[in-house]
N, C-alpha and C positions, 0 to 999 in steps of 0.2 A: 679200645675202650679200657677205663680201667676203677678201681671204686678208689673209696673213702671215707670216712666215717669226719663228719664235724666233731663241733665243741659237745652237741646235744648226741652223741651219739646216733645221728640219722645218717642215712649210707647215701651215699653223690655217687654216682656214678658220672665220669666225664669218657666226654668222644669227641676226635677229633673230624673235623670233614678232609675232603681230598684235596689236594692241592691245588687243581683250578677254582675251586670251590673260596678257599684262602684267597684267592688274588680276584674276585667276585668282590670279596667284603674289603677286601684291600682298597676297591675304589669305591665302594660304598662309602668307608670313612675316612677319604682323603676329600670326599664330596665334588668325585667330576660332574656331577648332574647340578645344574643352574638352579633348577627349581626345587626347594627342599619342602615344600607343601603335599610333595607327592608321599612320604610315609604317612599324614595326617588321611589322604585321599586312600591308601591302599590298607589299611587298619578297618578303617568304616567298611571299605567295600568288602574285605573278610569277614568281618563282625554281623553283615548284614547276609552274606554267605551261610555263614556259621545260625545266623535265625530261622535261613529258610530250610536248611538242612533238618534243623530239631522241628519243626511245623510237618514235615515229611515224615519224621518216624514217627511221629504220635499218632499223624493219622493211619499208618499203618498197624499202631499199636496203643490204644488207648491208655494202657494201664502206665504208659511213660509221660504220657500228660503232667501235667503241675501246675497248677491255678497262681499262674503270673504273667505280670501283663510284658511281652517281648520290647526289648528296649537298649536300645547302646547309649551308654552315659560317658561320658569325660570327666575328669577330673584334674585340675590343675595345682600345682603344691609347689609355689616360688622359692620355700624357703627351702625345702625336699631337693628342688632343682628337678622335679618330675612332673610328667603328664601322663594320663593313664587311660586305657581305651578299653571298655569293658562291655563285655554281652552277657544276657544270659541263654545263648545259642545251643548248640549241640553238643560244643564240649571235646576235647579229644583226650583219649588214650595213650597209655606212654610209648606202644608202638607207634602211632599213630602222630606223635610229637616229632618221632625220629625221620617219618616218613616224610613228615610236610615241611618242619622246621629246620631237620637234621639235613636237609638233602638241598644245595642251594639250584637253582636255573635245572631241574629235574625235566626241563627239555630240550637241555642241550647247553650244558657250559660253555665248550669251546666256541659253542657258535654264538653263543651270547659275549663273549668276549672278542669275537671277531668282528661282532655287527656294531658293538662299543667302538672298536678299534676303526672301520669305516666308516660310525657317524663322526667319531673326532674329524676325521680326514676330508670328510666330505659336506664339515659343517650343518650336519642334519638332525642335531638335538639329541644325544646320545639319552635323556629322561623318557623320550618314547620307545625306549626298549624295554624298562623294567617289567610291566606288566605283561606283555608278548613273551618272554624268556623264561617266567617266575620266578621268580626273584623279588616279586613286590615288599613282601614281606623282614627284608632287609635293607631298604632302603631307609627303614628307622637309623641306619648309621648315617646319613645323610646327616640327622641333627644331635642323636645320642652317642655315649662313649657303652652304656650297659643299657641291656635291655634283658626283662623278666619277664615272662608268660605264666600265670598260676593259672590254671583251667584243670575239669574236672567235667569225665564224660558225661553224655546222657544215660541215666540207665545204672551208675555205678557210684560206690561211695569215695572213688580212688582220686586223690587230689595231687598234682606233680608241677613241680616248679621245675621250669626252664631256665637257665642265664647265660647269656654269651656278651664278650665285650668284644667281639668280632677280632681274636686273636688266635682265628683260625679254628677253636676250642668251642664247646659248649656244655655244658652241666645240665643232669637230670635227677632229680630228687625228690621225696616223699613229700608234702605240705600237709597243714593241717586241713582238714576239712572244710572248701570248700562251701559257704549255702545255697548254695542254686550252680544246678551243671552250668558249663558259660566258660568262658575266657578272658581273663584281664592282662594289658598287656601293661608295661610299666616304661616306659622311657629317662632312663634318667640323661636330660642334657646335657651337651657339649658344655665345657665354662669356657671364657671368655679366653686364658691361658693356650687352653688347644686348640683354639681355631683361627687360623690364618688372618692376616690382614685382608685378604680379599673377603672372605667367608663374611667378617665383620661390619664388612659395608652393606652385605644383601641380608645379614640374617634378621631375621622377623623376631619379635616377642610371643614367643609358643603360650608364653603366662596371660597374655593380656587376651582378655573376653573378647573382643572387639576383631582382636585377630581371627582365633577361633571358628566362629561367624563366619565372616567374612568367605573364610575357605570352605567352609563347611556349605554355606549357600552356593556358591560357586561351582561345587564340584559335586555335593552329595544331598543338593536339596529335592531330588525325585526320590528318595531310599525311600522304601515303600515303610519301614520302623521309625518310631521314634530317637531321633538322636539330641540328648539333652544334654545340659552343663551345668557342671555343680559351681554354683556362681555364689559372693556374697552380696548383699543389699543393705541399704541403713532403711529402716523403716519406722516410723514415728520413734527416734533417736537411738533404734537399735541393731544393731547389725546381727542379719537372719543369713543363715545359709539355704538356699532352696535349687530344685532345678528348672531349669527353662530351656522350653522345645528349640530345635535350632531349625530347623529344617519344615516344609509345609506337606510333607508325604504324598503330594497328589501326583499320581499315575499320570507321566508329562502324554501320554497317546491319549489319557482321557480331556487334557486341557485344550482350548479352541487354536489355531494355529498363529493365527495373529498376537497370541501372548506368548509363543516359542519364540525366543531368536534361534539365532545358529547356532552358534555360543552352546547355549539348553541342548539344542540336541547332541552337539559334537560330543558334550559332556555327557550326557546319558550314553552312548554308545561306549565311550571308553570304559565309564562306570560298569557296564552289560558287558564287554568283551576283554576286558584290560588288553588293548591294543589303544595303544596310545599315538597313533595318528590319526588325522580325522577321515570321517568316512567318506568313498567316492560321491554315492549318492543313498539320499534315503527316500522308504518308499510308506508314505500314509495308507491305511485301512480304515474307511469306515462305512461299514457293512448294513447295512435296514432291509427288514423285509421280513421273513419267513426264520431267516435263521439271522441274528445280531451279533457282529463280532466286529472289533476294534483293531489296528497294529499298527505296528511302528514297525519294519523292517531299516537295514542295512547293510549296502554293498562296500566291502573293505575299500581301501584303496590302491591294499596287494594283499596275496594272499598269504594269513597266519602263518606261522610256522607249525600251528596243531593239524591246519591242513595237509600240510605236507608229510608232518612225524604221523599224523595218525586220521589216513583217509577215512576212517569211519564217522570222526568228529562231529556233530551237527551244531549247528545258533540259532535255534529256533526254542525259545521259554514260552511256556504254556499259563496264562492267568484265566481263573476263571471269576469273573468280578471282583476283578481287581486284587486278588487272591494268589501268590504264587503257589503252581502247581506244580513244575516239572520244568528241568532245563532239557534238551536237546531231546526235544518231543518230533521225532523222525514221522508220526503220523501224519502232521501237516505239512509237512515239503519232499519233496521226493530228494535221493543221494544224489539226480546232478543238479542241483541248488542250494548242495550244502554249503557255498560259501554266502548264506545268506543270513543274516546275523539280525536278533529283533527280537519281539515279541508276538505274540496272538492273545489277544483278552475275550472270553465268549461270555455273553451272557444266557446262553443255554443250555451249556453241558454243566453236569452234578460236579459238586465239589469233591466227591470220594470218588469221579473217574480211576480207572486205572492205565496203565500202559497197554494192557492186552484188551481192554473194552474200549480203546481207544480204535482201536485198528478196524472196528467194524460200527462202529458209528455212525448211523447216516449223518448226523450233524456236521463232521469230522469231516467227512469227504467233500461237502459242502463247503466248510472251510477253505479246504485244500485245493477244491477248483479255483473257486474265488481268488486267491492268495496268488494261484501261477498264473491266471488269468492277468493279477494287478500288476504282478512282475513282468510278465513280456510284454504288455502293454506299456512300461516305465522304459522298462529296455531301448522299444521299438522306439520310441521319442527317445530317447537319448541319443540312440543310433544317429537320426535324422536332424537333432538339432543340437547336438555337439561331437560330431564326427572324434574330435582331438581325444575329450574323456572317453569316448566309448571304447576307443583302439586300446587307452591304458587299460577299462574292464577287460575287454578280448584276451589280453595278453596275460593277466594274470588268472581270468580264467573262462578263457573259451575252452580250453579241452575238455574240462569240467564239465561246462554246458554242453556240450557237443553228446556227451554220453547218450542225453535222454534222446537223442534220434534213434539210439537204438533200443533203451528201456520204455520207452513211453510214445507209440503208435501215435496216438490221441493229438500228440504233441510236438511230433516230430518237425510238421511244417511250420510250424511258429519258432522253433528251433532254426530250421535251416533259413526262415527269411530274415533271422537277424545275423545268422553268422557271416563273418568279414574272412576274404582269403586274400593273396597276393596272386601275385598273377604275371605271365609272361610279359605282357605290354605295358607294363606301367610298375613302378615300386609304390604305388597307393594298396590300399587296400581297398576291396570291392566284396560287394555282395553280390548274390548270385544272379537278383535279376535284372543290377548294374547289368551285371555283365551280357547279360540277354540283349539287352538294347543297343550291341556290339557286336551283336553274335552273326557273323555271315548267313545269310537268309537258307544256303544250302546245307548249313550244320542240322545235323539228325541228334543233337542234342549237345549238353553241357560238358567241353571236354577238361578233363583232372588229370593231371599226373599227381601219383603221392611218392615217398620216399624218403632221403632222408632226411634230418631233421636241421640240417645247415640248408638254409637257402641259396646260397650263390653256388652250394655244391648242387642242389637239385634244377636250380635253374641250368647247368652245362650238361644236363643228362641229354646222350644224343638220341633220347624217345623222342623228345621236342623236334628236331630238326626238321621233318616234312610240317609239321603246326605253323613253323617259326619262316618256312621257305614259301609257304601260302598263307603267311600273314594273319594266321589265324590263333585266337586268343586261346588261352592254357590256365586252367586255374594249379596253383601251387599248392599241395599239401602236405605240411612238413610234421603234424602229430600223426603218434601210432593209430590212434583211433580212427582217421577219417581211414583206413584201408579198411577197417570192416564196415563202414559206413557207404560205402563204395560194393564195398561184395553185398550189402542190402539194398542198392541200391534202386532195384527196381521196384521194391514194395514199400518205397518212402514218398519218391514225389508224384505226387495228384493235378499238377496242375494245370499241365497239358503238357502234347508228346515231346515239347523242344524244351522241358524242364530238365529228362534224363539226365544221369550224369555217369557220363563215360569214361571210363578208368583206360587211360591211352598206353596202358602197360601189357594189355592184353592183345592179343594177337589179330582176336576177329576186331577190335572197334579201328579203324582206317578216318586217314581226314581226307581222303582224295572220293572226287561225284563218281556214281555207277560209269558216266562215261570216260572219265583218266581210269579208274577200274580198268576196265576192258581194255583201254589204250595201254596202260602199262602190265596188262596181263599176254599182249601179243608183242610187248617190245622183249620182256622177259622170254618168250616163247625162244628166243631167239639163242639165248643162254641155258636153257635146259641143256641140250646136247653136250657144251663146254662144261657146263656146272656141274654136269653129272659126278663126273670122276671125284672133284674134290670135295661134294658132300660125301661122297661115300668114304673118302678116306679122314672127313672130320667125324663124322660118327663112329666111324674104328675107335679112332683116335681118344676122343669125346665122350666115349658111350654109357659111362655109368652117368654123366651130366647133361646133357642132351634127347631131346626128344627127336629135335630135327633142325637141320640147315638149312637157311633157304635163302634163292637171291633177294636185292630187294632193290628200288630205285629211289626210295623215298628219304634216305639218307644222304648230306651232303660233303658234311666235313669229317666224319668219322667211319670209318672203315665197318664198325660191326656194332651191333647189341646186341641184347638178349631182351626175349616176348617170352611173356606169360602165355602158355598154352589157354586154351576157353576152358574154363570152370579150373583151371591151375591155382595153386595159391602162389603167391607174390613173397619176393624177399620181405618185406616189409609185414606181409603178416604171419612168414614164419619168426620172423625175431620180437611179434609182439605174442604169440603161443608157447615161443620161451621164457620169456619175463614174466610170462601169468604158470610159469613151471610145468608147460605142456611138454608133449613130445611132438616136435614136429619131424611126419612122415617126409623122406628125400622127395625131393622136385624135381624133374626133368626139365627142363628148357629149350625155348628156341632161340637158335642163334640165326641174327640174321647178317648177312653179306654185302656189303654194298659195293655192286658190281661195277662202277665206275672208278672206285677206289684204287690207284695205284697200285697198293698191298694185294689186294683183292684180284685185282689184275694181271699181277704175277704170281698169286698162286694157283690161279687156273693155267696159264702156262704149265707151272710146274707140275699141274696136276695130270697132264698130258701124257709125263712120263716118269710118276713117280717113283721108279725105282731109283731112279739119278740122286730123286730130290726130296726121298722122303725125310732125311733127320732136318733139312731145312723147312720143308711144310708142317712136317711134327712142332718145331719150337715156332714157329709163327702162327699156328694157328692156338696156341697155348697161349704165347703171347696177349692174342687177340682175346680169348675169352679171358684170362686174366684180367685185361684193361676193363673191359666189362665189366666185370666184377666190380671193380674200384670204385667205376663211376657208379655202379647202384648202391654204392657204401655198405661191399660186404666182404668181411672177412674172408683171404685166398686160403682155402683148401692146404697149401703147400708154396708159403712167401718165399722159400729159399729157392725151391725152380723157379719162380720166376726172376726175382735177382741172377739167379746163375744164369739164365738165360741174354737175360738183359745185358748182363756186365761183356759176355759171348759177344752179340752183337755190338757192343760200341767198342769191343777190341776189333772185330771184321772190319766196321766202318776205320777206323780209324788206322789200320794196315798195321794191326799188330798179330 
């Protein structure tokens, strides 16, 4: 930063931004984006921000009130070369300039330049990024060379002018006074000199009325404010300046649906979320009865990137006839539904609600039923009658949804009857009670392997192999969540005994009948005596990692795994007690043996007389738990023994 004093003696201070921040405006004013309507779209939607903001503090504080009617005007000046976008909002402060103005894509530069650089690539409309990134607010270099902000907080007599000509630089300065807190921004357009032959075949007349309009209907005719235009008239032969409404303000969830196209709504959701591609699907509310409330919801058709930077986020705005009260009003949707984007309009809760008499509302809860009620209802038809969108929802965000099996009881089976998984028999995806209607009449319930989060790597896990050798179906879980969804799982499904769902990574759950049971409990009887010596010398060996050795027959092509002891926890849910910054206590494990196995087979040999052959049972049985390890995708204890080991034997093999 640094100052300077003008012609008037008034102090500038100028700031420069950061350098990804420079190559952000860099392409703002070389104009990569097709559609330059979108500053005219992202001015309004701030302006209308900036209303509902100042409506907010006043009710919290009367004495900020000021008897004016809330209103965003335009103004266009042909001869100026300017358009101007003005509210009288809330107004911001000269931190407050630095923070919002001064700071470009404040969710992530590089990624916003990255996702630039792969819709070029991928021909996916690089203009639906601006508002996901934010950045909106600079897209005015799309049609301008300088742009001014004069605003003045609510609350304060401090008036400050902004100016940047997007040369990496911007200016903050004293102004004079301001008469109403608000915002005006100033545009001064491109001339015809700077802008490209291409630019000149698409640009629009930003002067002409008609244009104005046109975009203004198009994209911002739901803004609950009025948006006017200071337009001239001849009128019995004299030319009047006056303003005229552009917009019909009506609440598009209160209009009849047959007068929405798509068009209306795709646009109202962008307008609502600045995520500028259109929504997967939307969901109507209209509530009669005892308690009366309206909505519009919306499911993305991936998930935000605010999602992701900042899982607390909600999309859920609060009207109370028609009235904005509150954006991300958490009372009405629960956190695993936060990717749910819309409104709620009541016409029974008080206008001075608060956030903390919200949470005990009967009206509220009522709401709230209702609402998750309408969603897994929308869900559950979508599911069944367009399988193709449903899996794109799943994937962006089933883990999401999956949470509430374990936050919400109430809710959990409406949860698990839409979630879609993979599965050993088919690369479709299936639901659970698809998969019922499959299920071998002798299964004792739903069997799960979870693990890790690559599929073809969890599909080679050799748990599977007695599943896969009796033909019997496996459902696939590759998020951290379903392992605790799994360890709850006996106090979730209700719906009869062959719903359980069996975590096949534990010891006691088996896919073979009570009577291979007992047939392979006296084939094994067999092996006790042989196997003795060389569990005893793997838990020597083993011992701070092992609980126990045991034979097994139900493996075919793999020499060994490792079983969860009964009530043990699971690789997979110590690494997800890490990532939430637990401590997770040591595990012991079983290793199991499969006593047909080659390997297997000559280390009970050797086990016979292990003083000959202990440093070669020592590195094979290392080996063998090593490999384990790999295939459950967990980090080895000690990667260089087992390389040293490795590299050992392929010199043996090989007569070196």
């Amino acid at each position: 930063m640094s100052e300077e004093n003008n012609e008037n003696n008034e102090r500038i201070e100028k700031f420069y931004f950061q350098s990804e921040a420079a190559e952000v405006l860099k392409m703002m004013i070389n104009s990569v984006y097709s559609n330059r309507d979108i500053f005219l779209r992202e001015l309004i939607s701030n302006a209308s921000d900036a209303l509902d903001k100042r409506r907010i503090e006043t009710l919290k504080d009367t004495s900020l009130a000021e008897n004016k009617y809330p209103e965003i005007k335009i103004f266009t000046n042909r001869d100026a070369n300017t358009i101007s976008i003005s509210d009288n909002g809330i107004g911001m402060s000269r931190d407050e300039i630095i923070k919002f103005l001064g700071t470009i894509a404040k969710s992530g530069t590089k990624e916003f330049l990255n996702a630039v650089k792969n819709a070029k690539e991928n021909n996916s409309g690089e203009q639906n990024l601006i508002g996901q990134f934010g950045v909106g607010f600079y897209s005015v270099f799309m049609a301008a060379d300088k742009v001014e902000v004069l605003t003045r907080k609510l609350g304060s007599q401090d008036t400050y002018l902004f100016t940047s000509s997007g040369d990496g630089s911007f200016t903050i300065q004293d102004a004079l006074l301001r008469p109403e807190c608000g915002t005006t921004v100033t545009l001064y357009l491109k001339n015809d000199e700077n802008i490209n032959s291409d630019e000149k075949i698409e640009r629009k007349d930003y002067f002409s009325e008609w244009v104005i309009r046109d975009i203004v209907s198009k994209y911002s005719d739901f803004i609950a404010y009025p948006i006017v235009l200071n337009v001239t008239r001849t009128e019995d032969g004299k030319k009047i300046t006056k303003d005229e409404l552009l917009n019909s303000q009506k609440a598009i969830w209160q209009r009849p649906e047959n007068e929405i196209s798509d068009e209306d709504y795709n646009e109202f959701y962008k307008h609502l979320t600045h995520d500028w591609h259109d929504p997967l699907i939307r969901i109507r509310i209209n509530a009669e009865g005892s308690t009366n409330f309206k909505g519009l919801l919306f499911i993305p058709s991936e998930a935000p990137i605010e999602l992701v930077m900042n899982p607390d986020s909600g999309g859920i705005s609060l009207y109370i006839n028609r009235v904005f009260i509150m954006n991300d009003c958490k009372s009405i949707i629960p956190t695993y539904l936060r990717f749910i984007r819309g409104v709620i309009d009541s016409e029974d809760l008080p206008l001075n609600i608060s956030r903390e008499i919200l949470q005990d509302e009967p009206i509220v809860r009522i709401i709230r039923r209702s609402t998750q009620r309408k969603i897994f209802n929308e869900l559950k038809k979508l599911l069944e009658n367009d399988r193709e969108k449903y899996i794109k929802f799943w994937n962006s965000f089933g883990r999401i949804l999956k949470e509430g099996i374990l936050q919400d009881r109430d809710n959990a089976q409406n949860i698990l009857d839409i979630a879609i998984f993979r599965t050993t028999n088919s690369n479709e995806w299936t639901t659970i009670d698809e998969y019922k209607t499959r299920m071998d009449t002798r299964q004792k319930g739903v069997y799960c392997l979870t693990g890790r989060d690559n599929l073809d790597a969890l599909k080679a896990s050799p748990k599977l192999e007695p599943y896969t050798q009796r033909n019997l179906e496996v459902l696939l879980m590759t998020d951290p969540i379903d392992e605790v969804i799994l360890s709850e799982a006996e106090f979730i499904f209700t719906k009869d005994e062959n719903s359980k769902l069996l975590n096949i990574t534990l010891n006691s759950v088996s896919p073979v009948s009570d009577d291979e049971q007992k047939d392979n409990e006296h084939k094994l009887e067999a092996f006790k005596e042989k196997f003795e010596p060389l569990k005893k010398i793997a838990l020597e060996i083993l011992k701070d990692q092992l609980e126990d050795v045991t034979p097994t027959l139900g493996l075919t092509d793999s020499p060994a795994c490792i079983k969860d002891p009964f009530a043990g926890m699971s690789f997979q849910f110590e690494r997800l007690m890490r990532s939430a910054g637990q401590d997770a206590p040591l595990q012991k494990r079983i290793l199991e043996l499969n006593v047909n196995h080659p390997i297997v087979k000559n280390l009970l040999t050797l086990a016979q007389n292990p003083e000959e052959s202990r440093s070669k049972i020592n590195d094979t049985l290392h080996i063998l738990y090593d490999q384990a390890l790999i295939l459950e995708g967990v980090l080895l204890p000690d990667p260089a023994a087992f390389v040293k080991r490795i590299d050992a034997l392929m010199s043996k093999n090989m007569g070196e």
